[in-house]
mmCIF file of the N, C-alpha and C atoms, coordinates in Angstrom:
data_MODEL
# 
_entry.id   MODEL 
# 
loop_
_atom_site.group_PDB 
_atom_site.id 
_atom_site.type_symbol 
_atom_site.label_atom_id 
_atom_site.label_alt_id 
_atom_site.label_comp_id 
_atom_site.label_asym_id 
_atom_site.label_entity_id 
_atom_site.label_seq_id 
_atom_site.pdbx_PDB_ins_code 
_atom_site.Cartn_x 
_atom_site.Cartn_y 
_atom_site.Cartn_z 
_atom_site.occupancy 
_atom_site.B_iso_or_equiv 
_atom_site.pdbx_formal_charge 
_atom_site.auth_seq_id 
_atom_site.auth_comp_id 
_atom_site.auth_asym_id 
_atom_site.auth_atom_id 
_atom_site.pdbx_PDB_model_num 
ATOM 1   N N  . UNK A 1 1  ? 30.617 25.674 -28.427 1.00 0.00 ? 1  UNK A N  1 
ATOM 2   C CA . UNK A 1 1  ? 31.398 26.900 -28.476 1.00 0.00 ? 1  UNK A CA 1 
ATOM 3   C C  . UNK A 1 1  ? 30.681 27.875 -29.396 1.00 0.00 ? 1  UNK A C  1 
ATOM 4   N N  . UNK A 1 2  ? 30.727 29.433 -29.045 1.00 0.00 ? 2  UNK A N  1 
ATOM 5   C CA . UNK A 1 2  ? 29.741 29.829 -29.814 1.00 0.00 ? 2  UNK A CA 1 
ATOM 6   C C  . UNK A 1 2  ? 30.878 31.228 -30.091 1.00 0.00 ? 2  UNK A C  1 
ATOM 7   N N  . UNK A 1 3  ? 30.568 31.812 -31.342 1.00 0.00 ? 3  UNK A N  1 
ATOM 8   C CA . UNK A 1 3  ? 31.709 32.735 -31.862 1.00 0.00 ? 3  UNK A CA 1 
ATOM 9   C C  . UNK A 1 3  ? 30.608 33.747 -32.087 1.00 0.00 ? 3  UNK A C  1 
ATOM 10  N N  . UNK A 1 4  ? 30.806 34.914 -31.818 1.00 0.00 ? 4  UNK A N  1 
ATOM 11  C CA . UNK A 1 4  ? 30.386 36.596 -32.145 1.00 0.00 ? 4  UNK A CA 1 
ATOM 12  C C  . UNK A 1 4  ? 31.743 37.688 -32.048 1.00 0.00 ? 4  UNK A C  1 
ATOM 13  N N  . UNK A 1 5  ? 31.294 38.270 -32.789 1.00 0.00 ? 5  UNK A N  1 
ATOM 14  C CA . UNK A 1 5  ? 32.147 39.331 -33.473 1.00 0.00 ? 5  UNK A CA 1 
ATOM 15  C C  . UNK A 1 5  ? 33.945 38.843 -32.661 1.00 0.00 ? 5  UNK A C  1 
ATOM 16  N N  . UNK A 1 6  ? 34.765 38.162 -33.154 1.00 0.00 ? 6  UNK A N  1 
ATOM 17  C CA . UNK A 1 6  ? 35.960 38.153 -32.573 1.00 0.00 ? 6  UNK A CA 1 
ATOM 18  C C  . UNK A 1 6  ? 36.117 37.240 -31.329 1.00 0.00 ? 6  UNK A C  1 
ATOM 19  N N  . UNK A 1 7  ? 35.103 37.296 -30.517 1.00 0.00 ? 7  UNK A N  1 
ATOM 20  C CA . UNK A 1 7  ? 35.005 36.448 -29.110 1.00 0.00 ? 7  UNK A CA 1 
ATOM 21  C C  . UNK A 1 7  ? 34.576 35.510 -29.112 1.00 0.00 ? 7  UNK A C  1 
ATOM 22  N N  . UNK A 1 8  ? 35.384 34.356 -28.201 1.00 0.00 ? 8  UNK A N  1 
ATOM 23  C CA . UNK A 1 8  ? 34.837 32.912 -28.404 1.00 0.00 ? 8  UNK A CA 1 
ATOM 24  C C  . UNK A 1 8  ? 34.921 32.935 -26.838 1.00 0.00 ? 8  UNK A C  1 
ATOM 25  N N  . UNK A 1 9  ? 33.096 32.555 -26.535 1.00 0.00 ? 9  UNK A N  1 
ATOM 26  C CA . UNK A 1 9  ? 32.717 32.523 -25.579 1.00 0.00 ? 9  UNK A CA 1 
ATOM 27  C C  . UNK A 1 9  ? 33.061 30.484 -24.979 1.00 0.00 ? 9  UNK A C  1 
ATOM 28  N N  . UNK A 1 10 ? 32.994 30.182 -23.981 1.00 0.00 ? 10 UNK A N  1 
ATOM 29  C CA . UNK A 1 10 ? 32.860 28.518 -23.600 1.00 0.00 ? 10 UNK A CA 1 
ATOM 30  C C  . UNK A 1 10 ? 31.276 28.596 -22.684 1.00 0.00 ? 10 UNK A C  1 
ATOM 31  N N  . UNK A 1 11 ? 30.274 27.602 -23.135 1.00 0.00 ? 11 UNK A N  1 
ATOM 32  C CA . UNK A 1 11 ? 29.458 27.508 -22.774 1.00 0.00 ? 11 UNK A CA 1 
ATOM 33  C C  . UNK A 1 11 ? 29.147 27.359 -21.176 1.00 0.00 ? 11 UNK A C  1 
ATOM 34  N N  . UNK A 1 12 ? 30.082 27.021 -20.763 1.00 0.00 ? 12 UNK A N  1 
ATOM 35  C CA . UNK A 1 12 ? 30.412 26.712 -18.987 1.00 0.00 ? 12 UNK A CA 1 
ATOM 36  C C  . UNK A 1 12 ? 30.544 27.935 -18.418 1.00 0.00 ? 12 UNK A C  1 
ATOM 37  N N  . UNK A 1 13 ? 30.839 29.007 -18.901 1.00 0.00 ? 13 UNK A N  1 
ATOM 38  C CA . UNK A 1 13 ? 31.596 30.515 -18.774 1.00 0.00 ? 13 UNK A CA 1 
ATOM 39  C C  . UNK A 1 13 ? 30.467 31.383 -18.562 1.00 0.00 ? 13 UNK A C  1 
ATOM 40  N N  . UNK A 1 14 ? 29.855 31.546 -17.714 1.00 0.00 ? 14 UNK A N  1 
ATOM 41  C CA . UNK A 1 14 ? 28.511 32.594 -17.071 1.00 0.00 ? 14 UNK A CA 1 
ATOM 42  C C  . UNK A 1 14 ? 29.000 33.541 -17.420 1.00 0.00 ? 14 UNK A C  1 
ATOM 43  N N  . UNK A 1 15 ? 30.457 34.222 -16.428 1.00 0.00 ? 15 UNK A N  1 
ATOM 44  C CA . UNK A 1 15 ? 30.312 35.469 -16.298 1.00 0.00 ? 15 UNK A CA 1 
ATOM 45  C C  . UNK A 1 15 ? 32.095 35.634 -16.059 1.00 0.00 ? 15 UNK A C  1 
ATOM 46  N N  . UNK A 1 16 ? 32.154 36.834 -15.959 1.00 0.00 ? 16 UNK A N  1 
ATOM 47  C CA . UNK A 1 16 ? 34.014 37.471 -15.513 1.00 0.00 ? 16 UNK A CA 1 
ATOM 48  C C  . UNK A 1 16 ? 34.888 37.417 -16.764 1.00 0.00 ? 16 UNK A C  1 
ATOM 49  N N  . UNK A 1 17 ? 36.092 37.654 -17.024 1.00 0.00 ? 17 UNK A N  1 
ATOM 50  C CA . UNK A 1 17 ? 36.826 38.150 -17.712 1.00 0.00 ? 17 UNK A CA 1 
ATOM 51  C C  . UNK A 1 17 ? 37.316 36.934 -18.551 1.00 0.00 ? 17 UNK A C  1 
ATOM 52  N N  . UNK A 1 18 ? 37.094 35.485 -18.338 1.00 0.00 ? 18 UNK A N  1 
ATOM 53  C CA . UNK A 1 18 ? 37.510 34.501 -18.820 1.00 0.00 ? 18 UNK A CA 1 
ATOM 54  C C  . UNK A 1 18 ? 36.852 34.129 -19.823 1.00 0.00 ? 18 UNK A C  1 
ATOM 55  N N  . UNK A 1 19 ? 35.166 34.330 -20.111 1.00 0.00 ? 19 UNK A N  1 
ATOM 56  C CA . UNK A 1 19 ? 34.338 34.492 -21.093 1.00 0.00 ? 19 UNK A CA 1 
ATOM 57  C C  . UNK A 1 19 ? 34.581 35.139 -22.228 1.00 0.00 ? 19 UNK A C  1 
ATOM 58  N N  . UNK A 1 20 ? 35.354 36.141 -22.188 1.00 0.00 ? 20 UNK A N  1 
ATOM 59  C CA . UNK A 1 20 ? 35.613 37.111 -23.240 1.00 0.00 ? 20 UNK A CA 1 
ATOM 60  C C  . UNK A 1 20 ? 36.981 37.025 -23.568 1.00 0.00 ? 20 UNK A C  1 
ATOM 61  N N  . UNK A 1 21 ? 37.543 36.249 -23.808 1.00 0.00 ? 21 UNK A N  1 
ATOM 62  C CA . UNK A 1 21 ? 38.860 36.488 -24.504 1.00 0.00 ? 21 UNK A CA 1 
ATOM 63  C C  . UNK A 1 21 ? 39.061 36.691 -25.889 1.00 0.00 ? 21 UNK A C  1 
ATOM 64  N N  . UNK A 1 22 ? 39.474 37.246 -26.273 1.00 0.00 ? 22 UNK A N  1 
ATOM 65  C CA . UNK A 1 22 ? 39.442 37.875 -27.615 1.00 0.00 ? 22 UNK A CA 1 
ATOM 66  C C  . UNK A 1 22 ? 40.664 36.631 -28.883 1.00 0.00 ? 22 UNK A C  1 
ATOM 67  N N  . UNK A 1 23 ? 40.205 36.541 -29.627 1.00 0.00 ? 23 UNK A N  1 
ATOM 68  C CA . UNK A 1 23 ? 41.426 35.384 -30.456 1.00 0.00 ? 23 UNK A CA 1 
ATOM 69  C C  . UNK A 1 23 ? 42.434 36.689 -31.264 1.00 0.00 ? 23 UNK A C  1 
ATOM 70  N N  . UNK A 1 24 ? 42.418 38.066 -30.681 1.00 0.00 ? 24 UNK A N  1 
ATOM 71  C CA . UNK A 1 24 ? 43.333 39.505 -31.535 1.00 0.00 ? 24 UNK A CA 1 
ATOM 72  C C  . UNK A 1 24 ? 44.234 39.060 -30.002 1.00 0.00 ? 24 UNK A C  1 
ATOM 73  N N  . UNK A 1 25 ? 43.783 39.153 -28.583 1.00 0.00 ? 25 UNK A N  1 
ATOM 74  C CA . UNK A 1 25 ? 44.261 39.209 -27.476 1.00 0.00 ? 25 UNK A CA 1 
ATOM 75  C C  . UNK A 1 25 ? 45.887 38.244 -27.694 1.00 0.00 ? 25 UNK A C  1 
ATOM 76  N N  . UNK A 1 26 ? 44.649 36.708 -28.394 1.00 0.00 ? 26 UNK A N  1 
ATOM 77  C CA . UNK A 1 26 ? 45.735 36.065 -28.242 1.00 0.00 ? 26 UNK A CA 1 
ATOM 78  C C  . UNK A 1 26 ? 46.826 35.782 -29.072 1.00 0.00 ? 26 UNK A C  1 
ATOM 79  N N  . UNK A 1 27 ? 46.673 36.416 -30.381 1.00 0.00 ? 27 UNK A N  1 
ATOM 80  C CA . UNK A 1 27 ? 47.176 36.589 -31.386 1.00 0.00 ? 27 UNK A CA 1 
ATOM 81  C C  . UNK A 1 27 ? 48.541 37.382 -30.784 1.00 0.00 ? 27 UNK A C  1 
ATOM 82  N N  . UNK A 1 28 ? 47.840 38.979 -30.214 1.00 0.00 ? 28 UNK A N  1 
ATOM 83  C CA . UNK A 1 28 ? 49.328 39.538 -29.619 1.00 0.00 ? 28 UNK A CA 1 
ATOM 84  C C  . UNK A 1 28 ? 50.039 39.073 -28.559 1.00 0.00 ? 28 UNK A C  1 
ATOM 85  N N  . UNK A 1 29 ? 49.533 38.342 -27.587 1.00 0.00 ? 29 UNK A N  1 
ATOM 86  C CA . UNK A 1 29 ? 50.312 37.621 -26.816 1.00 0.00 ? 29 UNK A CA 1 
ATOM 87  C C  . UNK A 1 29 ? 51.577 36.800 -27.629 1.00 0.00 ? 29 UNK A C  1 
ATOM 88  N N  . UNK A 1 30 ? 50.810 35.951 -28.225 1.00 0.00 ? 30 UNK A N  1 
ATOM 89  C CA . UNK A 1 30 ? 51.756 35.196 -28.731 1.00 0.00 ? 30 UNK A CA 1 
ATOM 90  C C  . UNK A 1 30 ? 53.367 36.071 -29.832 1.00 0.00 ? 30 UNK A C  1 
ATOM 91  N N  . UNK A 1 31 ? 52.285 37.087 -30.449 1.00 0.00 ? 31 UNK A N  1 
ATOM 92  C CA . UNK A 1 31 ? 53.645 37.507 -30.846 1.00 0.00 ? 31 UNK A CA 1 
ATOM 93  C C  . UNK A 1 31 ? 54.521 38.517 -30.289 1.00 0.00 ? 31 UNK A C  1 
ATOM 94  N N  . UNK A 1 32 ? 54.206 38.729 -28.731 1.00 0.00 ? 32 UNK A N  1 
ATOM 95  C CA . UNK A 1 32 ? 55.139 39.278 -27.653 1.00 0.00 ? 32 UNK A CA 1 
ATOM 96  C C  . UNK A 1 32 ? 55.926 38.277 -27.475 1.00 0.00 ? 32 UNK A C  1 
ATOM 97  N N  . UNK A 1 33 ? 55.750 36.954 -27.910 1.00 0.00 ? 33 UNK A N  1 
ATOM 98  C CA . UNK A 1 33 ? 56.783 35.549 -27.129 1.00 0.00 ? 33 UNK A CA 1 
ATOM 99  C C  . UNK A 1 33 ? 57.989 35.999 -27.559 1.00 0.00 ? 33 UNK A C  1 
ATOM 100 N N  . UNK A 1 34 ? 58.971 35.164 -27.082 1.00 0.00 ? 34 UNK A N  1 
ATOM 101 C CA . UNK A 1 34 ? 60.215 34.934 -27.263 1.00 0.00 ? 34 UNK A CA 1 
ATOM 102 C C  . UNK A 1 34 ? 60.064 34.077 -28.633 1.00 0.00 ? 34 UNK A C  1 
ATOM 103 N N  . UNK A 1 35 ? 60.884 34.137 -30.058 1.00 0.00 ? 35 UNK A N  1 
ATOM 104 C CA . UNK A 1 35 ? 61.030 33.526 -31.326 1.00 0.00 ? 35 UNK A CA 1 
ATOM 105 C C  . UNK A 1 35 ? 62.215 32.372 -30.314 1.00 0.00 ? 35 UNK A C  1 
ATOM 106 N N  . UNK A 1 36 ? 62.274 31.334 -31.061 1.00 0.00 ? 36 UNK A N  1 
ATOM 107 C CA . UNK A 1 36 ? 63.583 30.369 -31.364 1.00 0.00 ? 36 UNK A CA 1 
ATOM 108 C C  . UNK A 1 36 ? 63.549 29.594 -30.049 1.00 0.00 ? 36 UNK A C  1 
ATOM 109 N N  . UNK A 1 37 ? 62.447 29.897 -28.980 1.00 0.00 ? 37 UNK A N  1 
ATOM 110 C CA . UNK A 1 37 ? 62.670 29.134 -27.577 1.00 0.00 ? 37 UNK A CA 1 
ATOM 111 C C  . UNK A 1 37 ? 62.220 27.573 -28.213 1.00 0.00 ? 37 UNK A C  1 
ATOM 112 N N  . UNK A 1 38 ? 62.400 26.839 -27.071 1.00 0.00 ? 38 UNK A N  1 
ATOM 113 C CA . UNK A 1 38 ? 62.405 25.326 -26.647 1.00 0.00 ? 38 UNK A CA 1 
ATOM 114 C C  . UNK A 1 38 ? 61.144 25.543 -25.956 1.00 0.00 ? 38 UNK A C  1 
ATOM 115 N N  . UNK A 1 39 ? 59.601 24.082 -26.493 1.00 0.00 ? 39 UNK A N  1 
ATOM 116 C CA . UNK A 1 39 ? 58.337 24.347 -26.390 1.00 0.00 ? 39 UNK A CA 1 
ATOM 117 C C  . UNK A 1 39 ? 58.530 23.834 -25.100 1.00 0.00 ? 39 UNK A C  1 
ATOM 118 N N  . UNK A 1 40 ? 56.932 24.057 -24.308 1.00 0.00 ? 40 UNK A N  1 
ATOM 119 C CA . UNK A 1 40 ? 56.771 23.457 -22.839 1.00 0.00 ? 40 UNK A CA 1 
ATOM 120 C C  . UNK A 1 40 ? 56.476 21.752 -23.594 1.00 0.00 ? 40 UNK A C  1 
ATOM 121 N N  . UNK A 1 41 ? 55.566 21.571 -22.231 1.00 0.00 ? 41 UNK A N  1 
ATOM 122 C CA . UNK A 1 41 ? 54.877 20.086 -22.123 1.00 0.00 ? 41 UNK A CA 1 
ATOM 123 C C  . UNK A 1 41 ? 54.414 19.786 -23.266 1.00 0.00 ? 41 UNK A C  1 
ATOM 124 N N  . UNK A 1 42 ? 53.542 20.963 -23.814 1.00 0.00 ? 42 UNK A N  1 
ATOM 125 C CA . UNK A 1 42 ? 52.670 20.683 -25.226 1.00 0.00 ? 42 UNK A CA 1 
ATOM 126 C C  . UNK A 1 42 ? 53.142 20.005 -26.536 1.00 0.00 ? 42 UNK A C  1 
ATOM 127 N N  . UNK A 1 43 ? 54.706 20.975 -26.092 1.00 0.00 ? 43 UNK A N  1 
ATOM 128 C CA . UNK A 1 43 ? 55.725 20.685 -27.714 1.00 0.00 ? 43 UNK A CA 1 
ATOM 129 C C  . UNK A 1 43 ? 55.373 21.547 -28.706 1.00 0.00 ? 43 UNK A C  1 
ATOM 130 N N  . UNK A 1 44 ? 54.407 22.719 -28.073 1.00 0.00 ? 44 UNK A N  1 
ATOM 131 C CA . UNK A 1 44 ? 54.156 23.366 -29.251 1.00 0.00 ? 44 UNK A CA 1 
ATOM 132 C C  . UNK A 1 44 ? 55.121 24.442 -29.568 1.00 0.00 ? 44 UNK A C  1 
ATOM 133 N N  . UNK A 1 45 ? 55.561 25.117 -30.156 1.00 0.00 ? 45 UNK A N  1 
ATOM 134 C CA . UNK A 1 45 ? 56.155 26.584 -29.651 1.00 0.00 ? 45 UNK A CA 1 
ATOM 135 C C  . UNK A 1 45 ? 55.249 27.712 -30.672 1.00 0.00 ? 45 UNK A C  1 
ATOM 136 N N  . UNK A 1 46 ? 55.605 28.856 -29.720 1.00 0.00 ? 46 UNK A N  1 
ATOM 137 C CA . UNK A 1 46 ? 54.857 29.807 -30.465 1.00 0.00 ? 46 UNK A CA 1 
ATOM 138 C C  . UNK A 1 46 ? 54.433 30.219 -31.797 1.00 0.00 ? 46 UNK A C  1 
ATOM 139 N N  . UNK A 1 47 ? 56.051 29.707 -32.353 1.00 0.00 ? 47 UNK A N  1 
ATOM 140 C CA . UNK A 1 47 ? 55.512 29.941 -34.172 1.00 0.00 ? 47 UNK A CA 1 
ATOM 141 C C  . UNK A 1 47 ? 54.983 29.205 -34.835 1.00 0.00 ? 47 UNK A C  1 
ATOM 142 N N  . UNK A 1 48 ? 54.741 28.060 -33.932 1.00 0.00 ? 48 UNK A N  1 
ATOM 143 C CA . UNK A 1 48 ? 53.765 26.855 -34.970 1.00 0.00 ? 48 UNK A CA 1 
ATOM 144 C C  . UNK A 1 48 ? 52.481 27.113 -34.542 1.00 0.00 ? 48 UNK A C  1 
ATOM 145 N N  . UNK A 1 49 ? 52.148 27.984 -33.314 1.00 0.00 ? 49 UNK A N  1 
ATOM 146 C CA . UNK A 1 49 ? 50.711 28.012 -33.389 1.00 0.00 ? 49 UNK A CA 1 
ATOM 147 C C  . UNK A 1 49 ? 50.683 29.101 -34.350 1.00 0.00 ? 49 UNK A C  1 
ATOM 148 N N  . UNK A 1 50 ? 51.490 30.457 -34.212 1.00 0.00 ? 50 UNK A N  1 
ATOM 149 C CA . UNK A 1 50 ? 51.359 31.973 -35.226 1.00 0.00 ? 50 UNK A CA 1 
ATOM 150 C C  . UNK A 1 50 ? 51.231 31.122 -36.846 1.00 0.00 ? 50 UNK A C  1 
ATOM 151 N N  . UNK A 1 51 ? 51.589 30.039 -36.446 1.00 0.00 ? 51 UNK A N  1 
ATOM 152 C CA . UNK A 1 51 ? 52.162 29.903 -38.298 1.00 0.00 ? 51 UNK A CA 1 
ATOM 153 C C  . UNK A 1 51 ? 50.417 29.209 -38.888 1.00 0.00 ? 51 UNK A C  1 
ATOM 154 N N  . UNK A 1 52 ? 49.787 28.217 -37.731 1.00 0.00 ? 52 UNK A N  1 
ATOM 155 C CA . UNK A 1 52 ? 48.508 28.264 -38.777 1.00 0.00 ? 52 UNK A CA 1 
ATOM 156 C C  . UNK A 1 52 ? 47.458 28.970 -38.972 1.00 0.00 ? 52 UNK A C  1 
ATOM 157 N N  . UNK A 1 53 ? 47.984 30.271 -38.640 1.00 0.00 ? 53 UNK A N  1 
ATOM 158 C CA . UNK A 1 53 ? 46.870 31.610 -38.321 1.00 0.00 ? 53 UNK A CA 1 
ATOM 159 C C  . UNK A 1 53 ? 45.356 31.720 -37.815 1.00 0.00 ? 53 UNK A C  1 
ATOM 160 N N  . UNK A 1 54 ? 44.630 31.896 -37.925 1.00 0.00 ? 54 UNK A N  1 
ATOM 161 C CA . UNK A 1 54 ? 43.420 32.296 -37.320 1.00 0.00 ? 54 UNK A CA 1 
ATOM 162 C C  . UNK A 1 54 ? 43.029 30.954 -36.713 1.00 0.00 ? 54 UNK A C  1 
ATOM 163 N N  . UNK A 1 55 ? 43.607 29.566 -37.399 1.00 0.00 ? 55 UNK A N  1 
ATOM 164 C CA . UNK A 1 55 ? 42.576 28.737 -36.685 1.00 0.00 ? 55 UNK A CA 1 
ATOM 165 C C  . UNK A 1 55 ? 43.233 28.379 -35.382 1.00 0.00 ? 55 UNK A C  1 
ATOM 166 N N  . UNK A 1 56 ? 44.584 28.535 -35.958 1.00 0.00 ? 56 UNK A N  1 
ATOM 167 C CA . UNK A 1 56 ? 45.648 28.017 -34.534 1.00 0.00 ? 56 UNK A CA 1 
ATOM 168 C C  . UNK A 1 56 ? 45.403 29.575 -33.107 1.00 0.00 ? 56 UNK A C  1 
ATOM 169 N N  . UNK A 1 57 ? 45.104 30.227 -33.299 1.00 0.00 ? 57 UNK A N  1 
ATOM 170 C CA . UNK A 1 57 ? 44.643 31.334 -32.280 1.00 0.00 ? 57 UNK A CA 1 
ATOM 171 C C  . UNK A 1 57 ? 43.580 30.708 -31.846 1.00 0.00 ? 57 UNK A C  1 
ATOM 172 N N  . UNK A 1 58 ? 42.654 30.412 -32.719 1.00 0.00 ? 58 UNK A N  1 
ATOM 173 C CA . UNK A 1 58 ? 41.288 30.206 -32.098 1.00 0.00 ? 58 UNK A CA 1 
ATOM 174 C C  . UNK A 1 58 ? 41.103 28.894 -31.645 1.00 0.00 ? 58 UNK A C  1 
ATOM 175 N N  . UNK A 1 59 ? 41.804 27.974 -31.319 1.00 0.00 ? 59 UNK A N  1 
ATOM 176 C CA . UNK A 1 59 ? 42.214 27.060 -31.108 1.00 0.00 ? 59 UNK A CA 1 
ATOM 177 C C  . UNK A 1 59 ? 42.982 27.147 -29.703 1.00 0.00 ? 59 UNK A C  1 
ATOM 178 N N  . UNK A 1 60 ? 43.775 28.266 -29.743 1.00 0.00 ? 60 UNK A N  1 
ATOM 179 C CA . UNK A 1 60 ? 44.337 28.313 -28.400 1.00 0.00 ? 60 UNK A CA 1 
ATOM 180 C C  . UNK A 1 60 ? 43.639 29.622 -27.297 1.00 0.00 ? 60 UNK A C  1 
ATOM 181 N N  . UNK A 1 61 ? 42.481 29.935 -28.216 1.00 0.00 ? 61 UNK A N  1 
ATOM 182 C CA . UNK A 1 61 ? 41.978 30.833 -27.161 1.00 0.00 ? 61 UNK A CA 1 
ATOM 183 C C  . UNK A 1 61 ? 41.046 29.709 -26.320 1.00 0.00 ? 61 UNK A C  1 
ATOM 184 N N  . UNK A 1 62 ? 40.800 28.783 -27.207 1.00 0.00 ? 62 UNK A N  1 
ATOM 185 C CA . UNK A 1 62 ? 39.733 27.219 -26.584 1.00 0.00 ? 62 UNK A CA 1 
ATOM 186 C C  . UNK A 1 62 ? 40.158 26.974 -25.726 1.00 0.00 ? 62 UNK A C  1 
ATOM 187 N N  . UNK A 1 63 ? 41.434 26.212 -25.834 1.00 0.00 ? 63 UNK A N  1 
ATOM 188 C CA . UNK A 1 63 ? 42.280 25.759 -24.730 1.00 0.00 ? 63 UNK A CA 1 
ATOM 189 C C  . UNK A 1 63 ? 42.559 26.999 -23.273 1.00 0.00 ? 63 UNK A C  1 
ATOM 190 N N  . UNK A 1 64 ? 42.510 28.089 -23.676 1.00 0.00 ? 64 UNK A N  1 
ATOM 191 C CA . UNK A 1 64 ? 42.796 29.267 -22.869 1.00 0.00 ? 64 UNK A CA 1 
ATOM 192 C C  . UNK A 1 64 ? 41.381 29.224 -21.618 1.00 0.00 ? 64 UNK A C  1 
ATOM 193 N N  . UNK A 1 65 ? 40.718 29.312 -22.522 1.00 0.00 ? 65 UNK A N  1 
ATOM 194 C CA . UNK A 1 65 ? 38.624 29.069 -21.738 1.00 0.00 ? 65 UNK A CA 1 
ATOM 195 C C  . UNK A 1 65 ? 39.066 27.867 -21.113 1.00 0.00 ? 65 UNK A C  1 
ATOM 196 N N  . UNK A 1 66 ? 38.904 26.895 -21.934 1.00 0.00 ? 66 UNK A N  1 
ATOM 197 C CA . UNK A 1 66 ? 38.838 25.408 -21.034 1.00 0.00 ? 66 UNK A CA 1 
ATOM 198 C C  . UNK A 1 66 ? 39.508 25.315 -19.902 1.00 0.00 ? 66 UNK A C  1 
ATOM 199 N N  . UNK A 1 67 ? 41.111 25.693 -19.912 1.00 0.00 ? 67 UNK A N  1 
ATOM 200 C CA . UNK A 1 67 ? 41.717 25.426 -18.845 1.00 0.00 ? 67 UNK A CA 1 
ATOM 201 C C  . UNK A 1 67 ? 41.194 26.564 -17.583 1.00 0.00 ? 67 UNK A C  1 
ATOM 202 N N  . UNK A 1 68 ? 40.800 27.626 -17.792 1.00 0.00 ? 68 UNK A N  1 
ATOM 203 C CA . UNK A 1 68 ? 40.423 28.858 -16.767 1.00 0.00 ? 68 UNK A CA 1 
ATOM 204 C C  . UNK A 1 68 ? 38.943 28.321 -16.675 1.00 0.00 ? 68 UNK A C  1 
ATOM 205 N N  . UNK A 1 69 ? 38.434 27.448 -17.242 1.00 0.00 ? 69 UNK A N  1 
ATOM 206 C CA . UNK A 1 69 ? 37.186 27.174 -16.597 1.00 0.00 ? 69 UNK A CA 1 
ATOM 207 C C  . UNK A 1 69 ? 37.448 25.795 -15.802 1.00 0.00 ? 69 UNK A C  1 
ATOM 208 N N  . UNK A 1 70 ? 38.269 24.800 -15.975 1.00 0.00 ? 70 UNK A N  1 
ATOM 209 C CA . UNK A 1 70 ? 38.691 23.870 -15.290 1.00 0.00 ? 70 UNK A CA 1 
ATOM 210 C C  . UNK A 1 70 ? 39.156 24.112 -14.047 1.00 0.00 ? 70 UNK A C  1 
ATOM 211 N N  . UNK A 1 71 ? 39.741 25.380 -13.923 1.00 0.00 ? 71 UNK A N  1 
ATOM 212 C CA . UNK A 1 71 ? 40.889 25.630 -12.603 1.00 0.00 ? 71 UNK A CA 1 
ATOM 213 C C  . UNK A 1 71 ? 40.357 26.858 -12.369 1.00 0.00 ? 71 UNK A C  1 
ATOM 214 N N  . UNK A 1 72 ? 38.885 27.116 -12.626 1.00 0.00 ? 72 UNK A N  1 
ATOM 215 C CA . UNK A 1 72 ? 38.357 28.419 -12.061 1.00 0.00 ? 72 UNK A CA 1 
ATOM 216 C C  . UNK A 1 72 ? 39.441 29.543 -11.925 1.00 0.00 ? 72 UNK A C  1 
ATOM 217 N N  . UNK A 1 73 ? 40.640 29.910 -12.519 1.00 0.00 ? 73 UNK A N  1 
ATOM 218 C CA . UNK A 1 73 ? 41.368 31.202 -12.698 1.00 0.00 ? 73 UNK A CA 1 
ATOM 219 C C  . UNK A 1 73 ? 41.129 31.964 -13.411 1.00 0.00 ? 73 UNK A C  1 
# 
């Protein structure tokens, strides 16, 4: 995994919009969520990833790459 300015690229990731996700992107996603919901499959819910800050973003921008490079979306 290789990090420049903000973007965490996945080495599998040539080219298109899935390469570049930003860990600010996912930062505001997450705090568009719904507070106080019930987590999915993961068990995670949103404020426990917001709550360990930068690493828990960048952590779920990983997972964000991996899975869009797994399922080509």
């Amino acid at each position: 995994m290789k990090r420049t300015n903000g973007i965490i690229g996945w080495a599998g990731v040539k080219e298109g919009p899935a390469d570049c996700i930003k860990t600010s992107e996912v930062t505001a996603a997450l705090k568009r969520m719904k507070k106080h919901k019930a987590p999915g499959l993961s068990r995670l819910a949103a404020e426990m990833i917001l709550a360990t800050g930068y690493i828990g973003t960048q952590w779920m921008s990983c997972v964000i790459l991996h899975m869009t490079y797994i399922t080509g979306l």
